[in-house]
C-alpha positions in Angstrom: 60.0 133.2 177.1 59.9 137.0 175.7 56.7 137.9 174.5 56.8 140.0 171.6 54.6 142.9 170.9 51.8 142.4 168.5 51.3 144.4 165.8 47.5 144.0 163.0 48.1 145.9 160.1 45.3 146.7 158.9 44.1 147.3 154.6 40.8 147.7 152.9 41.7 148.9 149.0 42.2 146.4 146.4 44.5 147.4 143.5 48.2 146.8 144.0 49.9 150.1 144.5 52.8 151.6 146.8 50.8 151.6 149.8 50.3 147.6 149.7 54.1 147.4 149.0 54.7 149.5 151.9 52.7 147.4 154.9 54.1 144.2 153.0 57.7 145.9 153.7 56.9 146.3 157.2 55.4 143.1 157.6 58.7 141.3 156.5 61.1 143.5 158.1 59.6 143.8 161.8 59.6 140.4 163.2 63.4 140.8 162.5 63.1 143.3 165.2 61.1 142.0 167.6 57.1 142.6 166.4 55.1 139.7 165.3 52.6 141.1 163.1 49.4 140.5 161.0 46.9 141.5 158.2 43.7 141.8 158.7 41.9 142.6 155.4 39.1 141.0 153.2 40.1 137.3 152.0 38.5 137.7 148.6 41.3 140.0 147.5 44.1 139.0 145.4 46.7 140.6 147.3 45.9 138.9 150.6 47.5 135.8 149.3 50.9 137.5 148.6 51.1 137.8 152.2 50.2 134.5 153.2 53.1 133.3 151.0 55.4 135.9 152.5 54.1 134.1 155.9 51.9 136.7 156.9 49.0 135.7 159.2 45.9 137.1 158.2 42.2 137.6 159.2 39.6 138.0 157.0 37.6 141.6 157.7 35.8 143.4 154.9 35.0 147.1 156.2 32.3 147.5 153.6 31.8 151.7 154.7 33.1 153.6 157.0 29.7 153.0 159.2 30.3 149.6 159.3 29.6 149.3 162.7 29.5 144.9 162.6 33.5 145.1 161.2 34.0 147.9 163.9 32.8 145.5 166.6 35.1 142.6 165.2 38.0 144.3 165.0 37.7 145.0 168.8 36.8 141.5 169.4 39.7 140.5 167.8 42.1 142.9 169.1 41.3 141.5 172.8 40.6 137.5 171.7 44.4 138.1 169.8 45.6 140.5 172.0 47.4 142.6 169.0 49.2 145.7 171.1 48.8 148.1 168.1 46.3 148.8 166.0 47.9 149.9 162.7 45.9 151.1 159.5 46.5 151.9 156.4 43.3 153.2 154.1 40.6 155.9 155.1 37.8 152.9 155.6 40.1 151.5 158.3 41.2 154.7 159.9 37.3 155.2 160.5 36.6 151.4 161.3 39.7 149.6 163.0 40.8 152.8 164.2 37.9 153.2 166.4 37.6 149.1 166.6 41.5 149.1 168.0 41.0 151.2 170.6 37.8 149.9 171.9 39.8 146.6 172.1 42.3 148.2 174.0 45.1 148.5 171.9 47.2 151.5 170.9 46.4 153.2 167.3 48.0 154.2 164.6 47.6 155.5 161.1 49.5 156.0 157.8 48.5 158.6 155.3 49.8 157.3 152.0 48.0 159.9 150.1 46.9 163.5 149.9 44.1 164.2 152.8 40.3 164.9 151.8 41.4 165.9 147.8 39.3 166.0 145.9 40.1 163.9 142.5 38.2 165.8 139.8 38.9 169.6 141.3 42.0 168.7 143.1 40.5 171.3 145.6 40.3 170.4 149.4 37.0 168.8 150.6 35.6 170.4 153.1 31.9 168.3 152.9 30.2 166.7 156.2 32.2 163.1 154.9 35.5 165.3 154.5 34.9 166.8 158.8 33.7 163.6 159.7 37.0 162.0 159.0 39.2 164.5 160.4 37.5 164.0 163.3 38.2 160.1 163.0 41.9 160.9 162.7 42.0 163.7 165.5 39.9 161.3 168.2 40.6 157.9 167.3 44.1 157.7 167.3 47.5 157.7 169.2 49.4 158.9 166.9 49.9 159.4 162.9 52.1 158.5 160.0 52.6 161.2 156.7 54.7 159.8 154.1 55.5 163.4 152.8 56.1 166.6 154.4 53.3 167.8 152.1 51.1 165.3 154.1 52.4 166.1 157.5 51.0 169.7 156.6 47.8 169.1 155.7 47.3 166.7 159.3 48.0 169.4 160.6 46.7 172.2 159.5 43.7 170.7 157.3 42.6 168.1 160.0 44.1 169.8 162.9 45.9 167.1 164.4 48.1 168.0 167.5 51.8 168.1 166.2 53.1 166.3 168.5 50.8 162.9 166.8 51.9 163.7 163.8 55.6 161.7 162.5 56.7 162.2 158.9 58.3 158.7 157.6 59.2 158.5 154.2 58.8 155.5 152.8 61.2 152.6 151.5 62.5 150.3 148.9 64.7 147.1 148.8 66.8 148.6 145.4 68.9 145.6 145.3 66.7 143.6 142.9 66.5 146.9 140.4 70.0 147.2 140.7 70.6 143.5 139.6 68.4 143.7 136.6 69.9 146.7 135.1 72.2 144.3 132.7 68.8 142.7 131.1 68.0 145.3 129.1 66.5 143.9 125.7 64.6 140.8 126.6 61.7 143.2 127.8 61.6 144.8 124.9 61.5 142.6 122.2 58.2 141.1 124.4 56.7 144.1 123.8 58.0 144.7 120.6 60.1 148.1 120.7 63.5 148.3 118.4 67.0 148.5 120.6 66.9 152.2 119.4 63.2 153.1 120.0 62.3 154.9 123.4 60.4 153.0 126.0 58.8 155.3 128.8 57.0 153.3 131.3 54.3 154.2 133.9 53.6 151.8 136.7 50.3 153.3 139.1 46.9 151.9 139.7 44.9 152.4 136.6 42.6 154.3 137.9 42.9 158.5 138.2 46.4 158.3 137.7 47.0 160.7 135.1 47.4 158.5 132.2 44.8 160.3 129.5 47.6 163.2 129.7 50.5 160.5 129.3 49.0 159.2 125.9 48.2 162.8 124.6 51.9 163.7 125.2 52.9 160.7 123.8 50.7 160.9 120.2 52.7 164.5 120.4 56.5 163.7 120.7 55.6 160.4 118.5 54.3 163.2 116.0 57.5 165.4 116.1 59.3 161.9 114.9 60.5 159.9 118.1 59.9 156.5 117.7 57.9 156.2 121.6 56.7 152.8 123.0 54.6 153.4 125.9 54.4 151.0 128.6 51.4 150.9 131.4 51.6 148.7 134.2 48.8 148.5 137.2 45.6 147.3 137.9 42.3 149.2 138.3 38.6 148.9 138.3 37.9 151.0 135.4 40.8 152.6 133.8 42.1 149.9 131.6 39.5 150.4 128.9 39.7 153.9 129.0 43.6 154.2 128.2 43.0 151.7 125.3 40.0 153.7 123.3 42.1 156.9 124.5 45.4 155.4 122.5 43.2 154.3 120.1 41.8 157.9 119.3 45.1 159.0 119.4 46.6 156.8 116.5 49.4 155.5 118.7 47.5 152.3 119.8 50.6 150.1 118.7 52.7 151.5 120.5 50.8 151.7 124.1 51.1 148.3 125.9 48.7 147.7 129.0 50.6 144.7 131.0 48.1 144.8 133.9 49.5 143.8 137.2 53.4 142.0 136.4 55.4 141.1 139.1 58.9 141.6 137.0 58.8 145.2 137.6 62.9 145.0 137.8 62.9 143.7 134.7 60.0 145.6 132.9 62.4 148.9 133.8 65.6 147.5 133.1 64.2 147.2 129.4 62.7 151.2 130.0 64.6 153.9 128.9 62.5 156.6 131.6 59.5 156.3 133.7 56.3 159.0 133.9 54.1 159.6 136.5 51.7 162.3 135.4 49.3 161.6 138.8 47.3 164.8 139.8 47.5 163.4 143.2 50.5 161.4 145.5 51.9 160.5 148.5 55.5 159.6 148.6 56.0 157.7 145.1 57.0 153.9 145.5 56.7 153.2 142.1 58.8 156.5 141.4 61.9 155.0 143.9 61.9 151.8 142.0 62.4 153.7 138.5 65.2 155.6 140.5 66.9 152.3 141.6 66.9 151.1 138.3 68.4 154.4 137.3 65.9 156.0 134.9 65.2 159.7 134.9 61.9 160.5 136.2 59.4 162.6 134.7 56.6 163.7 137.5 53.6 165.7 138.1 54.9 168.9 140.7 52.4 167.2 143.5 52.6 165.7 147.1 55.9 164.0 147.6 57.1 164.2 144.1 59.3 167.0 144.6 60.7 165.1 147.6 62.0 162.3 145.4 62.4 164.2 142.2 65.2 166.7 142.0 64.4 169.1 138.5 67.7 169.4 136.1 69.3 166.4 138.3 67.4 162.7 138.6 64.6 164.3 136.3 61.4 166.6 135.5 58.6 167.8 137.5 55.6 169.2 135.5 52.0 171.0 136.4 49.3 168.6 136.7 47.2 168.2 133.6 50.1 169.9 131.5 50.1 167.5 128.7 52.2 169.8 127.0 54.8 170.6 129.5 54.9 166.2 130.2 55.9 166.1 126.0 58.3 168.8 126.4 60.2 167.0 129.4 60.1 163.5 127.5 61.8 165.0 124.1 64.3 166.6 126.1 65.3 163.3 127.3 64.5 161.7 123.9 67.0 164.0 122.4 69.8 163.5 125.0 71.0 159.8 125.9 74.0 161.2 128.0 71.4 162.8 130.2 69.0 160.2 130.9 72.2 158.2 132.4 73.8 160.9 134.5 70.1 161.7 135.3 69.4 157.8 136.2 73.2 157.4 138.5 72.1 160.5 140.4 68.1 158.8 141.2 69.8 155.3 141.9 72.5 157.1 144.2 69.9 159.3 146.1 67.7 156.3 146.9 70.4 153.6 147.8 71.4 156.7 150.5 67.9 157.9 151.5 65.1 155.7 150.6 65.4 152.1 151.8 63.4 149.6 153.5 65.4 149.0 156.3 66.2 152.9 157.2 61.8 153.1 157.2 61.2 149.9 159.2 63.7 151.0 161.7 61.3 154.0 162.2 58.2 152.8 162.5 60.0 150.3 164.6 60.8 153.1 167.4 57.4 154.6 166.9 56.0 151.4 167.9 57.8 150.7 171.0 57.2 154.5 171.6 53.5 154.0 171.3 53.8 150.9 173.9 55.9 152.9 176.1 53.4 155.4 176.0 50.6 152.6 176.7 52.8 151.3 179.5 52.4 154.3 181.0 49.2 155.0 181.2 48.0 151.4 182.1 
């Protein structure tokens, strides 16, 4: 009987978002190559059961700080009781729980960094507080080796948390673009649910709710509505506190109507199919899932100049990438593509082409799929 190396992904964030869609990609795609693999995260979220019908298993682990010293001693317990091989997390309360948890079980570690390292939401300065050195430390001491999304990340492990370079693997991350592909004939049934004529313009933002740019969104939008273009504006994500602010911000605006907050949908082939271009204003990102999506459904992209962005986004050729907080500049780059149908298609072929070729799930799985028998290798070896 071949025993197959065990794998405990490991999460601790609760809105939806590209991360989540990333470890559930890896989850379905590596027993197909030999892993059997697992979530550990708190039960109580939502998203845990999405996983259990993808026929996940899962254990239920809240890491309630990053001093939580109970969850750091069950996640070594349960490393040894399950024997799981790798320790693989995903969010900065698990890098500085079940990291250190992992390898006091035993097993080999690894992290992801989804996002931009120690940033500082409200200055989008580095962080250099006793929390911010604390968790470099984490990263450089209790792991085997690291994951950066984005070049941009790979940088900043390096240099900002002075990880050796040699732990340090960029992986971009991937999409199955077959379903977006499929759904690109269905283009009016989503918008007559949401109420926008054949000829108006739909721009749609999918992101958590929360710190995701989406105050500058609605203030470019109240502008190109003002210059005449007939703008729907459709927001779908969850969040703790963002919601409310984007409907009294729309509602100062004027444009109220013609913003629609969907909350968390799980049609997103659909929703874009019915979109005519997708904005992502984030002053902050990783490597954009929600931005490869839009590509494979072949609408141009219009994207804050940040992390990965500019690794997906190609200015003049799938899209538009603008300064963070430019409200201006995001209005100018939507009534360009207001103004020009021609150019949002050939913009839309080029994004779907670029991420059938370079983005998909299988090409990222394979990856991490070598880095983990690397990482066992490596264990092997030292055993």
């Amino acid at each position: 009987m071949v025993v197959r190396p065990k794998i405990l992904m490991v999460h601790n964030y609760s809105s939806w978002g590209g991360n989540l869609a990333t470890v559930l990609a890896l989850c379905k795609g590596l027993p197909a190559r030999g892993f059997a693999v697992a979530l550990a995260a708190p039960r109580s979220e939502p998203y845990v059961a999405r996983f259990e019908k993808a026929g996940v298993p899962t254990f239920d682990v809240e890491i309630k700080n990053k001093y939580h010293l109970a969850a750091c001693r069950r996640y070594a317990g349960l490393v040894k009781k399950e024997g799981f091989d790798i320790v693989h997390t995903h969010t900065r309360r698990a890098d500085f729980v079940a990291g250190l948890g992992g390898r006091l079980g035993g097993a080999a570690t690894l992290s992801t960094q989804h996002g931009q390292i120690n940033l500082d939401r409200q200055t989008l300065k580095e962080r250099r507080d006793l929390s911010a050195l604390f968790y470099c430390f984490c990263l450089r001491s209790f792991f085997d080796k690291h994951v950066a999304v984005s070049a941009e990340i790979t940088g900043e492990l390096r240099t900002r948390c002075r990880v050796r370079a040699a732990k340090v693997t960029h992986i971009p991350n991937g999409i199955e673009a077959a379903p977006f592909v499929a759904a690109a004939g269905d283009r009016l049934s989503f918008r007559y649910e949401v109420g926008a004529r054949r000829w108006a313009l739909v721009a749609t933002v999918v992101a958590s709710l929360d710190a995701k740019g989406h105050a500058d969104l609605l203030k470019a939008a109240a502008e190109v509505v003002s210059g005449g273009v007939d703008l729907h504006v459709v927001v779908v994500g969850e969040g703790h506190w963002g919601g409310p602010a984007i409907s009294k911000g729309a509602a100062e605006l004027g444009i109220a109507e013609r913003v629609h907050l969907l909350g968390y949908r799980d049609d997103i082939p659909r929703i874009l199919a019915g979109s005519d271009m997708f904005v992502l204003p984030t002053p902050s990102e990783g490597l954009s899932i929600a931005i490869m999506e839009a590509m494979a459904a072949a609408l141009p992209v219009v994207a804050t100049a940040v992390g990965g962005n500019a690794e997906l986004v190609e200015p003049g050729r799938t899209g538009y990438l603008v300064p963070v907080g430019d409200a201006v500049a995001l209005a100018d780059a939507v009534r360009k593509l207001a103004k020009d149908p021609a150019r949002r298609r050939g913009m839309g072929r080029a994004g779907r082409s670029r991420v059938t070729l370079e983005f998909t799930a299988d090409k990222m799985v394979d990856r991490y799929a070598r880095l983990y028998e690397e990482l066992l290798r490596t264990k092997g070896a030292k055993a």
